[in-house]
Backbone bond lengths (Angstrom), bond angles and torsions (degrees), N, CA, C in turn:
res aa  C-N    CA-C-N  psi(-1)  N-CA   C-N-CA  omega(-1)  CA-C   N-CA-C  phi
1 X - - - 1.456 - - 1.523 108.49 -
2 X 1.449 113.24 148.32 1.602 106.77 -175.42 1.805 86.94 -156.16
3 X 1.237 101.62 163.53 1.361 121.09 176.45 1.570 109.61 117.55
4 X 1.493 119.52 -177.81 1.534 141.17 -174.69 1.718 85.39 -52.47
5 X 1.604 109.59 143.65 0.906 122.38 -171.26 1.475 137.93 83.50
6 X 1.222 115.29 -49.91 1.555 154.31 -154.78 1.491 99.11 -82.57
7 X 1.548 126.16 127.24 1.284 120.67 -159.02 1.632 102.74 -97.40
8 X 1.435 142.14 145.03 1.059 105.71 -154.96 1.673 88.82 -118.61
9 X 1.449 94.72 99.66 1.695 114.88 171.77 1.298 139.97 -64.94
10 X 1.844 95.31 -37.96 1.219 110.25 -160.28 1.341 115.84 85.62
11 X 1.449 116.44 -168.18 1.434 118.84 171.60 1.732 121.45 -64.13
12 X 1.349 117.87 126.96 1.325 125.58 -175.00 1.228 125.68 -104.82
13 X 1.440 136.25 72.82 1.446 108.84 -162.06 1.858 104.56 -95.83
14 X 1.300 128.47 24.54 1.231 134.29 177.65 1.675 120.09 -92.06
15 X 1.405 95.75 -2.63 1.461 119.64 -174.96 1.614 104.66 -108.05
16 X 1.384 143.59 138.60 1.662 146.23 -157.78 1.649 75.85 -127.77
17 X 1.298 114.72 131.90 1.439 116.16 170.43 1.581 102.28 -167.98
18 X 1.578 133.66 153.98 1.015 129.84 -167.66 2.069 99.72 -153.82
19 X 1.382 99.77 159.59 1.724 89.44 170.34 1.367 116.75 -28.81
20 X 0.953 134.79 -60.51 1.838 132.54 -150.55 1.685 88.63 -74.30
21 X 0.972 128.11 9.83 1.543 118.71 162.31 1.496 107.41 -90.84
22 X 1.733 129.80 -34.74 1.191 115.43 -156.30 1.711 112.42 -70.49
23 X 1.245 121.75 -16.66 1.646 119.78 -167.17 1.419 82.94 -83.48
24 X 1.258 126.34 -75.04 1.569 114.85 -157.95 1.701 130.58 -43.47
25 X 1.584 89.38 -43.16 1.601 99.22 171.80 1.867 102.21 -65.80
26 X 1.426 116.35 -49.10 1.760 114.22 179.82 1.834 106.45 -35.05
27 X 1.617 107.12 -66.58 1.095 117.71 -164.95 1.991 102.40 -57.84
28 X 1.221 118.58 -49.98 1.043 109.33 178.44 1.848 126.99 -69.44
29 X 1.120 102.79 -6.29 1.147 106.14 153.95 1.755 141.63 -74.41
30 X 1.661 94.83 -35.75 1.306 118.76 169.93 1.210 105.19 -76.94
31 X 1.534 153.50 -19.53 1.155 146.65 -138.39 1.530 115.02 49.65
32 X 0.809 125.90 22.51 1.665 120.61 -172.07 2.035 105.40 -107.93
33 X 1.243 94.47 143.60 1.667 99.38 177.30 1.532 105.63 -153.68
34 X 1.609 101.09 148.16 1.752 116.19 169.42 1.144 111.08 -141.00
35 X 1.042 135.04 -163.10 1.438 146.17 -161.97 1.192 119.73 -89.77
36 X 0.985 136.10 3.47 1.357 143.05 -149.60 1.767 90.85 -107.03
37 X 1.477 124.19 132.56 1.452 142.94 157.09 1.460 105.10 -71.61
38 X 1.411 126.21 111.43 1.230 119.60 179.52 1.489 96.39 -102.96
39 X 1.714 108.41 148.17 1.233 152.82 154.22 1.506 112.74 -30.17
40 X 1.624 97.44 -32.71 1.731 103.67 -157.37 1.677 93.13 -101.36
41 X 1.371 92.23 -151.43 1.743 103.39 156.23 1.797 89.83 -167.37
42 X 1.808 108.74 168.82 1.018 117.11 170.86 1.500 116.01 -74.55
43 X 1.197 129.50 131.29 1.421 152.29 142.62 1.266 131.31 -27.40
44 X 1.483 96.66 22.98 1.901 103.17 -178.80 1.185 140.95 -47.87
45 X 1.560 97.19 -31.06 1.964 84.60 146.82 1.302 153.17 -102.59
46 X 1.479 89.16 39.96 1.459 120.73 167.35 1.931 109.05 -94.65
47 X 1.565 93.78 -30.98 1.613 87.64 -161.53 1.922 111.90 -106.31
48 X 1.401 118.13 141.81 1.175 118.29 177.52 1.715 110.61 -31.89
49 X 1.221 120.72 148.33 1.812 125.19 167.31 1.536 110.13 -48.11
50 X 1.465 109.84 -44.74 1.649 111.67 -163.52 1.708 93.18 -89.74
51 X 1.177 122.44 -10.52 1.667 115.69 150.93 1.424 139.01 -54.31
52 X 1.590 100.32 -30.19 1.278 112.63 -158.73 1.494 114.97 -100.24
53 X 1.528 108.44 134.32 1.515 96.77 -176.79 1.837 124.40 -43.10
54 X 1.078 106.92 172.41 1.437 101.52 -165.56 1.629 99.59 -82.70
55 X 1.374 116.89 -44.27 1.475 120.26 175.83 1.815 108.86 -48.21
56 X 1.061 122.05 -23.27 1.858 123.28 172.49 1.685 101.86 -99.59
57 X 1.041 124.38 -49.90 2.012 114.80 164.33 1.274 109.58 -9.48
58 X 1.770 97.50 -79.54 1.013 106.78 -134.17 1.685 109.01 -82.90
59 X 1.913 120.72 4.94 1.357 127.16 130.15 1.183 105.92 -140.28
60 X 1.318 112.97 111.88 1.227 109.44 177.30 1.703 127.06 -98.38
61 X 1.618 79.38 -34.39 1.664 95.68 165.74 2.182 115.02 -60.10
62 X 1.298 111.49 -19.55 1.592 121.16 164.40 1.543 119.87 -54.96
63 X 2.183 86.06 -59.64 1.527 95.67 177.09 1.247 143.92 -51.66
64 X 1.728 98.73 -30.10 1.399 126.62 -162.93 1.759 97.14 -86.67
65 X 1.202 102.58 -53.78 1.702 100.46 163.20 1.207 125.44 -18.62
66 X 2.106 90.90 -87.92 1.785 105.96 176.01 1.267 118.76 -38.28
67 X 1.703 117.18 -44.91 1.323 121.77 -176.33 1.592 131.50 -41.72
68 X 1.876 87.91 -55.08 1.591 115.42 173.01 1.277 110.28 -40.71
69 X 1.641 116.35 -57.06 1.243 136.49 -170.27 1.916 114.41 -60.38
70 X 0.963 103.71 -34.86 1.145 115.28 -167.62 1.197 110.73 -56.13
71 X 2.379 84.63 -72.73 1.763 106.13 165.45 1.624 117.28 -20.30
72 X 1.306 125.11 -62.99 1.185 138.39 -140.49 1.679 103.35 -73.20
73 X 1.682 102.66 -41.20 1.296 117.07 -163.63 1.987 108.13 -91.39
74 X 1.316 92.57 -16.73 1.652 87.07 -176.28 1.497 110.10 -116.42
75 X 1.587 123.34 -21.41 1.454 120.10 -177.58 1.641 106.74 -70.47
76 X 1.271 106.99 143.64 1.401 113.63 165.31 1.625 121.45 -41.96
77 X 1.363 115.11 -39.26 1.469 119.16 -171.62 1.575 92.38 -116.58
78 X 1.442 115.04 38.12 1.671 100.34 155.05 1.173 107.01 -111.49
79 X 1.614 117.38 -160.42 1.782 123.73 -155.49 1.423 81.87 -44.24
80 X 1.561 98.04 -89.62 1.366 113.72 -176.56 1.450 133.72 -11.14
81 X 1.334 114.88 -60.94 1.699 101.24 175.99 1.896 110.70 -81.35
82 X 0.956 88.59 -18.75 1.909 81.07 -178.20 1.872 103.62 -75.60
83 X 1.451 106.34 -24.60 1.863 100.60 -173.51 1.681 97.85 -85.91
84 X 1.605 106.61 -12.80 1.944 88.88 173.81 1.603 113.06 -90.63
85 X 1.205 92.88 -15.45 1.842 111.38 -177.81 1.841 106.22 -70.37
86 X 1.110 108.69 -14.10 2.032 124.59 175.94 1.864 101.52 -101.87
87 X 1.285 114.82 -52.88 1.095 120.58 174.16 1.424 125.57 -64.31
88 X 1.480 129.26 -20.15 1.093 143.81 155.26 1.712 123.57 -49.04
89 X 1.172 80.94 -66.39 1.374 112.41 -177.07 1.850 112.19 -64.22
90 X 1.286 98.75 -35.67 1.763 97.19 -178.18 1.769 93.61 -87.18
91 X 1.631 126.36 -6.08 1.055 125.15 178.59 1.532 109.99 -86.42
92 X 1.539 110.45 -47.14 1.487 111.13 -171.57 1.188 113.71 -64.26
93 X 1.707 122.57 -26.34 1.758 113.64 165.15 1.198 121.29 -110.68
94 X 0.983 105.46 59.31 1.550 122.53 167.75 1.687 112.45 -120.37
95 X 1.139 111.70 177.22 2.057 108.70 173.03 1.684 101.35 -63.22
96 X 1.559 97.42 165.91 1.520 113.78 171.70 1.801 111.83 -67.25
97 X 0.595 95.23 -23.56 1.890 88.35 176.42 1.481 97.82 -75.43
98 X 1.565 124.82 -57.09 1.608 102.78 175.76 1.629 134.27 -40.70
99 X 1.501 79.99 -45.31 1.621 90.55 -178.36 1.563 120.59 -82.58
100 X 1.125 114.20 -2.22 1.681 136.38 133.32 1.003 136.28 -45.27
101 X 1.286 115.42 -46.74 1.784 117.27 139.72 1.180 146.75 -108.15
102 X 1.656 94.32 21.02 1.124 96.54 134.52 1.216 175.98 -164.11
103 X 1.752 98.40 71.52 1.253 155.82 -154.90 1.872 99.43 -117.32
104 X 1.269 98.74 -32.62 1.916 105.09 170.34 1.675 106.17 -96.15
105 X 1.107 122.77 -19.32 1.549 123.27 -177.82 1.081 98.38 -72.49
106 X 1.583 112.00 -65.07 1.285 125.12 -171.69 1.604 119.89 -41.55
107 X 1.528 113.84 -60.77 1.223 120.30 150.76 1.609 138.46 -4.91
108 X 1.488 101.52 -56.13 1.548 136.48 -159.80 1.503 102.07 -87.12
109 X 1.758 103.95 -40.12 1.102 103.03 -177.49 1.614 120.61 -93.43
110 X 1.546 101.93 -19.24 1.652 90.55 169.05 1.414 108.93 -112.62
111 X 1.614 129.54 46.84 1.024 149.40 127.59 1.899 107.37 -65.86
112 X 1.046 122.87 -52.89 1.175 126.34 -170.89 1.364 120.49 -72.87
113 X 1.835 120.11 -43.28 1.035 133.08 168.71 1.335 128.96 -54.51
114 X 1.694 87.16 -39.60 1.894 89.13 166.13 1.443 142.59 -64.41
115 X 1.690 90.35 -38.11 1.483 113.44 -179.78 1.814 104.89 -71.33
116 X 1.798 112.89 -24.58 1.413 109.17 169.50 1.181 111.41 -73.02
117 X 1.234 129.12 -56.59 1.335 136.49 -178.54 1.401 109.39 -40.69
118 X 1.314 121.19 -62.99 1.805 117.91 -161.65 1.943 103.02 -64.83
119 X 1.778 100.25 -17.61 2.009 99.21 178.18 1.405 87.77 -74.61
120 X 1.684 150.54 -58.01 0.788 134.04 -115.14 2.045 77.45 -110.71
121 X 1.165 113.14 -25.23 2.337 92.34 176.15 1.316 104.21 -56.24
122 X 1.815 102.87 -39.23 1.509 94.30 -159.48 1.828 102.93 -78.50
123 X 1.042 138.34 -6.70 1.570 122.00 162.80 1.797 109.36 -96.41
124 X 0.930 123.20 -26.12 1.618 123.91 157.94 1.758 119.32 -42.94
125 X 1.808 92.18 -39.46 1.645 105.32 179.46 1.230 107.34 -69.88
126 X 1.153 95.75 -36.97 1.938 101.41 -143.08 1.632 99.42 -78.23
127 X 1.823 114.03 -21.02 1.500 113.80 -165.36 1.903 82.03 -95.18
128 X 1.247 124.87 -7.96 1.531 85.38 -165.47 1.919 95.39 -111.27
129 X 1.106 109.14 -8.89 1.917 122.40 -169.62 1.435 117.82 -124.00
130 X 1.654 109.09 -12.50 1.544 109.64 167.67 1.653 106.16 -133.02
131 X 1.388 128.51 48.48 1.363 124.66 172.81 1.704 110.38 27.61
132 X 1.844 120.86 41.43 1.035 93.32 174.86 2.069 95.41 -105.50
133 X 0.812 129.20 129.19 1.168 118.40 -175.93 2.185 110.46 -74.73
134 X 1.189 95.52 158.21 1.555 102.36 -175.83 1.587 107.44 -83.47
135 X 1.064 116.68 99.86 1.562 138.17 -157.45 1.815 97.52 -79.97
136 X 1.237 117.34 173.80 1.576 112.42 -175.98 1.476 102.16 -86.42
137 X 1.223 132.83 -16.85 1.085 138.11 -176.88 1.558 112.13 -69.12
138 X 1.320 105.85 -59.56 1.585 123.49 166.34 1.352 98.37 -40.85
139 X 1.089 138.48 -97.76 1.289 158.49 -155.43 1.817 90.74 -43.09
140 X 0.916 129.84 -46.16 1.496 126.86 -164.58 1.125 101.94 -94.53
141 X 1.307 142.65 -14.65 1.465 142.19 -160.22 1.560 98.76 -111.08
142 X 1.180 125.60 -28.90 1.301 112.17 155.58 1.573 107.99 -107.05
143 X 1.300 154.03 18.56 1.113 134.03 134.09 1.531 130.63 -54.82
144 X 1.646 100.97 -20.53 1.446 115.90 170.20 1.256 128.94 -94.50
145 X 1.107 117.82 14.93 1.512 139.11 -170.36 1.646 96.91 -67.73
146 X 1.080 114.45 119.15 1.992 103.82 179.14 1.665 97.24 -83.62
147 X 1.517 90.37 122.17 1.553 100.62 170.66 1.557 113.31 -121.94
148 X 1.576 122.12 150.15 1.508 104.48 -166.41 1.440 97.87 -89.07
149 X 1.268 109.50 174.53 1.607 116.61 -165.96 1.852 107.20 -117.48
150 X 1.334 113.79 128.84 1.410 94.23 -178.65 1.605 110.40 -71.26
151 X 1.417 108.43 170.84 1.407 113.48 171.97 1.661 122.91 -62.69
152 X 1.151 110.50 131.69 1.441 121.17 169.72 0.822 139.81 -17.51
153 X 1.641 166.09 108.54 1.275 129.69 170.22 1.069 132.73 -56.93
154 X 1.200 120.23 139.36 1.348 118.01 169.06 1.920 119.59 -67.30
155 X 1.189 95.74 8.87 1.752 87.14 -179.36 1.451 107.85 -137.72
């Protein structure tokens, strides 16, 4: 990313970011906002402080957290989808009773992920399109959210 605002880093690979980041960070660059719950979140530590909406300023080090967290737990190639993408797979060649549960695990578990995910757009939204900033409470109140964990790899 380059332009007004835009910190000029260079290449970043310490940052997890995917398309559904580019509208939110665009719009928050422009100052412009609508209704729409984005998928993504803004990229704030990509962008100058006096860039950043005031709802991510004023914690940004929160946002950048929740954000991380989010990334990790909802992108296809974060923790999360790459450890069901091993777990799948040690499921699909295995007998039908494994893959019996786990096709109901799976279930259970992105029953849960979703219902985390849509708490955690709507405070991602709210700090970058409604000046509400991500308070320590926020940030800790869904960091404590009990979520189940898939199984381990074995390798």
């Amino acid at each position: 990313m380059v332009g007004p605002g835009v910190k000029q880093l260079g290449r970043n690979d310490n940052a997890f970011s995917d398309h559904t980041d580019v509208r939110p960070t665009m719009l928050a660059l422009l100052g412009l906002k609508d209704s729409y719950v984005h998928d993504g979140r803004v990229l704030a530590e990509w962008l100058d402080a006096n860039a950043l909406p005031n709802g991510i300023r004023q914690n940004s080090s929160n946002f950048i957290q929740l954000a991380e967290a989010y990334k990790q737990m909802n992108a296809p190639l974060g923790r999360l989808g790459l450890s069901s993408l091993v777990y799948a797979n040690r499921s699909i060649t295995s007998d039908d009773k494994q893959y019996a549960r786990y096709l109901n695990r799976m279930s259970e578990i992105t029953a849960e992920r979703d219902a985390l995910a849509a708490r955690i757009k709507s405070v991602l939204n709210g700090a970058a399109f409604g000046n509400q900033p991500v308070g320590n409470g926020d940030a800790n109140g869904l960091a404590t959210t009990r979520t189940r964990s898939l199984p381990r790899s074995r390798n």
